[in-house]
LUMTINU-618982 format. One record per residue (C-alpha): x, y, z; residue in three letters. Coordinates in steps of 0.001 Angstrom, whole numbers, plus 500000, padded with zeros to 6 digits. Example, Ala and Ser with C-alpha at 12.3 -4.5 7.8 and 13.67 -1.06 7.14 Angstrom:
512300495500507800ALA 513670498940507140SER 
//
This chain:
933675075080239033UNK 931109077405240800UNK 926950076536240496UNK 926576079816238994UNK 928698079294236079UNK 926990075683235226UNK 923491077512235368UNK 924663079992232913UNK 925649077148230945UNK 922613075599231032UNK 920490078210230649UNK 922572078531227343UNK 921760074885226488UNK 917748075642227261UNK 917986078948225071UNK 919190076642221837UNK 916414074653222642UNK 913499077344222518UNK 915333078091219347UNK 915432074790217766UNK 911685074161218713UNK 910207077771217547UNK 912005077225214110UNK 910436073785214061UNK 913823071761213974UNK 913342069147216864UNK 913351065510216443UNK 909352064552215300UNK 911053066015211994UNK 910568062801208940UNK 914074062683208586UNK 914597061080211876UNK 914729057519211860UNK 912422055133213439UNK 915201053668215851UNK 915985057296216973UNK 912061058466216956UNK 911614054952219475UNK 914318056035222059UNK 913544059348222039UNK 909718058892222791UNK 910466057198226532UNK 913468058587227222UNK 913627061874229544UNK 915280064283226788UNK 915559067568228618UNK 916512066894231987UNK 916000069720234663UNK 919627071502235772UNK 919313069661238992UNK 918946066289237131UNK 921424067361234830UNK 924049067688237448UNK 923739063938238555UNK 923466063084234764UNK 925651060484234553UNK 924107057785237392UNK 922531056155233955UNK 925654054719233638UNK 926300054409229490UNK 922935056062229029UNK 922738059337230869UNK 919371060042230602UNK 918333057755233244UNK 917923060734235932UNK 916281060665238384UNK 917055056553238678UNK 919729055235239889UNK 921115052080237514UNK 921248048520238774UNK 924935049076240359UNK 925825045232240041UNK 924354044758236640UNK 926242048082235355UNK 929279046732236529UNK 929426043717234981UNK 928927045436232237UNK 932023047561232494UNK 933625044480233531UNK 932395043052230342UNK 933838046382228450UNK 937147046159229891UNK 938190042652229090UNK 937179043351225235UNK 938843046577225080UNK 942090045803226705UNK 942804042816224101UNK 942688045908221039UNK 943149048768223055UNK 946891049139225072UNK 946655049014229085UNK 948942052183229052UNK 946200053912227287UNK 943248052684229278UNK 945189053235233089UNK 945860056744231413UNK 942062057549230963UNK 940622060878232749UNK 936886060992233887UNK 936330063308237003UNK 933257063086238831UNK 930691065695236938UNK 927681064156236478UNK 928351061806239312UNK 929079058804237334UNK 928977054880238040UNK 932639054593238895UNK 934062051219239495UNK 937879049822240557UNK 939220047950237458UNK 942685047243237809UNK 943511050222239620UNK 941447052674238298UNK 938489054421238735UNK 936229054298235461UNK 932219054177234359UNK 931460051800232122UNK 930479055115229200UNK 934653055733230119UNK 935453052343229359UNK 933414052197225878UNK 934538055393224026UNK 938372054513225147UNK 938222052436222566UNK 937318054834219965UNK 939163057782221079UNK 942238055461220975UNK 941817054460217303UNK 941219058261216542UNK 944400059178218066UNK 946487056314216811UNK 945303057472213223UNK 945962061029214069UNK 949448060048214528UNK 949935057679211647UNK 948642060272208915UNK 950563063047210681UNK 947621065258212624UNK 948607064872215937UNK 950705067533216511UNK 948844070349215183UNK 946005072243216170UNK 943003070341214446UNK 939220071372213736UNK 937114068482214515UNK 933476067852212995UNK 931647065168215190UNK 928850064059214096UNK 926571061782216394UNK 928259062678219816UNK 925956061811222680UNK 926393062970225580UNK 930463064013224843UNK 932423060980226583UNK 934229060347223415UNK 934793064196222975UNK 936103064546226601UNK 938938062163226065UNK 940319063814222703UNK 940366066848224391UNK 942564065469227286UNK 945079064096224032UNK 944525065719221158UNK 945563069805219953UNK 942119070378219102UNK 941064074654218038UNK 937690073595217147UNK 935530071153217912UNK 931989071189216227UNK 929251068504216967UNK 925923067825215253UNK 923556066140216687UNK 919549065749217510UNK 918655068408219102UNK 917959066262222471UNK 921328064642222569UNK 922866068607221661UNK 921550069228224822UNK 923483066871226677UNK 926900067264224667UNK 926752071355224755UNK 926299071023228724UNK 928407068467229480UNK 931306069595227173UNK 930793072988228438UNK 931345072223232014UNK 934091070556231861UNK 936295073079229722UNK 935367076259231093UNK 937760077841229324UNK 936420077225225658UNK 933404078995224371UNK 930463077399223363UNK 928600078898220094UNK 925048077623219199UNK 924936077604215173UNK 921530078986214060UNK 919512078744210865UNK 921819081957209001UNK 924440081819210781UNK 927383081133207638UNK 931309080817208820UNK 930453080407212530UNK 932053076597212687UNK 935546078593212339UNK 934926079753216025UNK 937505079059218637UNK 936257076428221299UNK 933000074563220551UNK 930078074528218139UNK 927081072983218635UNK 924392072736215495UNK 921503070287214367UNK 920617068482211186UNK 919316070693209450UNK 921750073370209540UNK 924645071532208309UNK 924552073466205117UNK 925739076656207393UNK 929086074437207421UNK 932572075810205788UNK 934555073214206758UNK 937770072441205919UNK 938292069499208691UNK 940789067829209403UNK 939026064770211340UNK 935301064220210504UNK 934249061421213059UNK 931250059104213172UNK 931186056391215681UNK 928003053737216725UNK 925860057054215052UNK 925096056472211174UNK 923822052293211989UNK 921080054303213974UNK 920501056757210781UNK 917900056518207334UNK 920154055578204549UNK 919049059114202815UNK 921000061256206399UNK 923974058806206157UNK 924194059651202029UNK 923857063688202966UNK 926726063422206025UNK 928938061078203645UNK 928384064055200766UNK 929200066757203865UNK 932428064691204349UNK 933258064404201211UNK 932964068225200656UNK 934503069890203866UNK 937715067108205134UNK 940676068776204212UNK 943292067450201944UNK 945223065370204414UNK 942150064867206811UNK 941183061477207927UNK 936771060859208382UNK 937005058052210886UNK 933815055638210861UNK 933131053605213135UNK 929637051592212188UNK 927549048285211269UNK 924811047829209204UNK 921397046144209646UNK 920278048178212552UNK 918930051232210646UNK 918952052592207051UNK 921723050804206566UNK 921373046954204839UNK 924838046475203723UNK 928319047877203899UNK 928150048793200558UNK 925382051470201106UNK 928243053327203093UNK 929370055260199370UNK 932710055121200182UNK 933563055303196849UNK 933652058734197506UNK 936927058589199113UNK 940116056595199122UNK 939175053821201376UNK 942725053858203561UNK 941477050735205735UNK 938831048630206636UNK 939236046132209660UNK 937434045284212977UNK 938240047330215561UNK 937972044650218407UNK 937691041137218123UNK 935017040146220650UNK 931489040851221127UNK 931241042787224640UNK 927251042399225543UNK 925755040784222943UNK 926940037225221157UNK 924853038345217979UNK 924815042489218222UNK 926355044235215004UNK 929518044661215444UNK 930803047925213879UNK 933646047888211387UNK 936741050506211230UNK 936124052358207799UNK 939850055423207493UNK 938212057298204515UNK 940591060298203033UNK 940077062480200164UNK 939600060955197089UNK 942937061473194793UNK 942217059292191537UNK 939337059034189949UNK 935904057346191221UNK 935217053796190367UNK 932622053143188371UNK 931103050771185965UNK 931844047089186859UNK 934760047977188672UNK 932397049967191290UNK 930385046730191374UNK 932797044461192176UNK 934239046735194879UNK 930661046703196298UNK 930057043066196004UNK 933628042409198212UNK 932956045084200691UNK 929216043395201128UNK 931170040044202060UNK 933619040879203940UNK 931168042826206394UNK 929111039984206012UNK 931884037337207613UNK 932841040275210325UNK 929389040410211155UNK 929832036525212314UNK 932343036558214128UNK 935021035899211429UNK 936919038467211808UNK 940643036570212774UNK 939789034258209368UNK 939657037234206950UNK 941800039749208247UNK 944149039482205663UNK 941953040391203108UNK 941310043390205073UNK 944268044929203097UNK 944461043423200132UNK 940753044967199666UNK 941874048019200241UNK 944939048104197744UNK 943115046152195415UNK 945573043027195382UNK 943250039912195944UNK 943867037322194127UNK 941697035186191144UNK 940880032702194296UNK 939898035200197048UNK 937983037674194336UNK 936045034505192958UNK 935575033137196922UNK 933580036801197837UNK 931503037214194657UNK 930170033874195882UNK 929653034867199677UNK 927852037911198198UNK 925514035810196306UNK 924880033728199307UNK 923763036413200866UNK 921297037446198371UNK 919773034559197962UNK 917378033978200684UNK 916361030035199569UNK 918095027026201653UNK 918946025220197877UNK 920437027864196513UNK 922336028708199679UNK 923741024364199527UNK 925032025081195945UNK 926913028361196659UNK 928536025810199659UNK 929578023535197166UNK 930683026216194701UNK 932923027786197663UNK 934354024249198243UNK 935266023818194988UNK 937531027887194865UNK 939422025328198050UNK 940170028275200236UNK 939312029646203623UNK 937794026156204565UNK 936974027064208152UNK 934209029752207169UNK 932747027268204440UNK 932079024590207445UNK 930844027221209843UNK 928356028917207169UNK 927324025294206499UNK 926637024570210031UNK 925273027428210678UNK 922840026673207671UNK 921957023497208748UNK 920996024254211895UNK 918620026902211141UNK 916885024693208924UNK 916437022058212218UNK 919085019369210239UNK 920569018446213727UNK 922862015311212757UNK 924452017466209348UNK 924148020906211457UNK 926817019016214298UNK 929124017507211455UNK 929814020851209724UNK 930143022768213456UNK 932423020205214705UNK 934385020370211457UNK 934335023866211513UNK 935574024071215265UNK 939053022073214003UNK 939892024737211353UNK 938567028120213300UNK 940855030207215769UNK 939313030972218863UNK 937356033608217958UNK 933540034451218376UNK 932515032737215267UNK 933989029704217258UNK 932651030724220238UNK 928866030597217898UNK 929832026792217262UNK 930034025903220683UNK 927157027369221371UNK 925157025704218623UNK 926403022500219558UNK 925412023329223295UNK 921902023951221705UNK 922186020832220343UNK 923534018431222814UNK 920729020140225247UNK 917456019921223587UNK 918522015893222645UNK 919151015612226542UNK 922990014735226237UNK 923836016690229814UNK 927577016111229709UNK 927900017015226178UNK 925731020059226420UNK 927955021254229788UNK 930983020674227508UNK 930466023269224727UNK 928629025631227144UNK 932155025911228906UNK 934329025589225939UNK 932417028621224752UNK 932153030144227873UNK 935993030114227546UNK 936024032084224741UNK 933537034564225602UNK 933689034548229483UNK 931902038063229996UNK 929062036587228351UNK 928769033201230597UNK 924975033899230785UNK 923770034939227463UNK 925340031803226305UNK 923666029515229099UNK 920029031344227946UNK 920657030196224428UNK 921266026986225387UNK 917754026771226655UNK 915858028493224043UNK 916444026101220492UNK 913691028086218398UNK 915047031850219599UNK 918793030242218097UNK 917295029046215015UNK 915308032090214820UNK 918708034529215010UNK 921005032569213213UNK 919241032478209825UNK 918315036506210572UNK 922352036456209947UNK 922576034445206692UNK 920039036387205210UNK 917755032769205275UNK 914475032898205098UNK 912675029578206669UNK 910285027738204913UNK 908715027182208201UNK 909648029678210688UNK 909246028926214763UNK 905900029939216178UNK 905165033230217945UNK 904666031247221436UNK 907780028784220917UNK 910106032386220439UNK 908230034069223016UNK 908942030740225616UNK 912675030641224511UNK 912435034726225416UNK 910837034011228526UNK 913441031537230160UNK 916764033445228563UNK 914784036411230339UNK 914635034272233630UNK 918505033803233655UNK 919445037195232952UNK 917122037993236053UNK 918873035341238291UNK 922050036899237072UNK 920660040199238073UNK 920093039302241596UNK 923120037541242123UNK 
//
């Protein structure tokens, strides 16, 4: 590609930004959520074209011009991506992935290839898209695509390379538009780019790309075929993810798949049920990998295949029971449970639990509305008495227990709970409880024991789990954030910010290594 043609491209890019800001449509807008408002106030938003040509030295965050990223921390991390993402994603796939050297990205030699760590994270999702295209019968044919959330295009890039795509439009924040439309633009020269303004009605139809913000979302025709959200409406206010799930629901065509890809608890968002997919026929709902990849206790998003609604909506007590299961099952995926309920995944869906497993969740939703430690003890002993899924009642229990500081009942439920759990993060949380444990009552071998038992589980994460061990009040702290418990007496600011302090230490050990 010649210089001249990525200046006109950018210039382009700069143009829809004088736009955007003369017709008052940039991010300070109230509709913007404080998450969003946070990273965009210290991040560099409109890089210069000479930054923007080196954008990609940020590693998974682009916008780090100017600096290049810590180049052994960033590749542990894609290290840490990799070994996640091959266990759900197919090794054909990943040693198939293209990423060329725009942007000059943190490339690093995983078995065999050449990949940056932003690579290895949207193969993930770009594979799932794909593997749906191809079981509701899209792939072949030439599709119109509605992104919504994009960043800075990775995700984009790679359906491109596999997918028949005519049109592919993206909204976004006007400061991550101006990322995608550049980057996207670059690197397919051949397909137009159209910047969708205030008036402008019928425009998304164009051939190539369209790029357009919030607010003009109304300007959109539609029909889609794929309407795709990924790591995007967690980071939203609850009233944007309502408009863009009313959008959806409107413009997806009727064989069309919108593709979700989200948590909750980060945002707007409190529960799965304030996702209305009762708008739609909910085709599937399932964890799309099985392993935290940086964080033991991040949200990990849930797989939501949401088609056009055929029957008629729920409503009445029928839409609240629906709403009460979805709540608990993206409660226990949010632990790490994910291997112990996934065959409820589809009975969910088709509506065929059974008395047990329908009484068994409209008691895990309780639980997590009720905030008090008693009440919390009798759901436990109402869930032992429905005598099913036995392995999450002892790890909830554990879990419970230790947040309240009961050491000696805490270890009984975790170590009865690590005898009925697969190994799977949630047991992965047990051992590292128990390491918690063991540690702060000085029992050495004990505490070295579940430190590498859950170190086996979760080796990417060796020293996240080692700084937990050491910090007792930051565990207690996180693990009743995830029960929904609120302590009757919570740890002190200074014992949290101590804990902080020597997890920090580790992590900058780590760094250095």
């Amino acid at each position: 590609m010649k210089l001249q043609q990525l200046k006109e491209i950018y210039n382009s890019c700069v143009e829809y930004r004088k736009y955007l800001a003369k017709n008052k449509c940039m991010s300070n807008r109230n509709d913007v959520s404080e998450y969003w408002k946070e990273i965009l106030h210290w991040r560099n938003n409109f890089p210069s074209f000479k930054e923007m040509l080196k954008m990609r030295q940020g590693s998974t965050d682009p916008l780090e011009t100017g600096k290049r990223a810590n180049y052994k921390y960033e590749y542990k991390y894609a290290r840490s991506c990799y070994s996640v993402w091959s266990k759900s994603v197919p090794e054909s796939y990943l040693s198939n992935l293209k990423e060329n050297d725009f942007g000059l990205p943190l490339r690093f030699d995983i078995n065999g290839q050449r990949l940056s760590a932003g690579a290895i994270f949207n193969a993930l999702t770009s594979y799932r898209v794909i593997e749906w295209c191809k079981k509701r019968g899209l792939f072949n044919r030439p599709l119109r695509i509605l992104e919504i959330g994009a960043g800075y295009g990775q995700m984009a890039y790679q359906l491109l390379h596999n997918l028949n795509i005519k049109n592919y439009t993206i909204c976004d924040l006007p400061e991550n538009l101006f990322l995608s439309s550049f980057y996207l633009g670059a690197n397919f020269l051949d397909r137009p780019l159209n910047f969708l303004k205030e008036d402008d009605l019928g425009k998304d139809n164009l051939a190539g790309f369209v790029f357009l913000v919030p607010p003009f979302v109304k300007n959109l025709s539609g029909e889609y075929d794929l309407i795709i959200n990924s790591h995007s409406f967690q980071e939203m206010n609850l009233q944007s993810v309502n408009e863009y799930f009313e959008l959806a629901q409107k413009t997806i065509t009727p064989d069309g798949i919108f593709y979700s890809l989200n948590a909750h608890r980060k945002a707007g968002v409190i529960y799965p049920s304030d996702y209305q997919v009762e708008r739609f026929n909910l085709v599937s709902f399932s964890s799309a990998r099985k392993l935290p990849h940086h964080f033991i206790f991040a949200t990990n998003p849930y797989e939501m295949i949401l088609t056009k609604l055929t029957t008629s909506q729920l409503t009445g007590n029928a839409l609240n029971n629906f709403k009460q299961q979805f709540d608990a099952l993206g409660f226990m995926l949010q632990l790490g449970l994910d291997y112990e309920i996934s065959d409820l995944y589809s009975k969910f869906t088709e509506f065929k639990l059974n008395h047990s497993e329908i009484l068994f969740l409209g008691v895990i939703y309780k639980f997590i509305h009720s905030p008090d430690y008693a009440d919390k003890k009798k759901l436990l002993i109402k869930m032992r008495q429905i005598n099913i899924l036995m392995g999450i009642i002892a790890f909830l229990e554990g879990s419970l227990e230790f947040a309240m500081e009961h050491q000696k009942e805490a270890a009984a439920f975790l170590e009865d709970a690590l005898n009925k759990l697969v190994d799977s993060s949630a047991k992965a949380r047990c051992y590292i409880m128990l390491s918690c444990l063991t540690h702060k009552s000085g029992e050495k071998v004990a505490a070295c024991d579940n430190y590498a038992k859950a170190e086996e589980i979760l080796p990417h994460l060796s020293v996240e789990i080692l700084g937990w061990r050491n910090d007792y009040y930051g565990l207690i702290n996180q693990v009743a954030y995830q029960l929904y418990l609120a302590l009757p007496e919570p740890p002190t600011f200074w014992k949290i910010q101590f804990g902080r302090v020597k997890r920090k230490l580790i992590h900058m050990r780590d760094r250095e290594r």
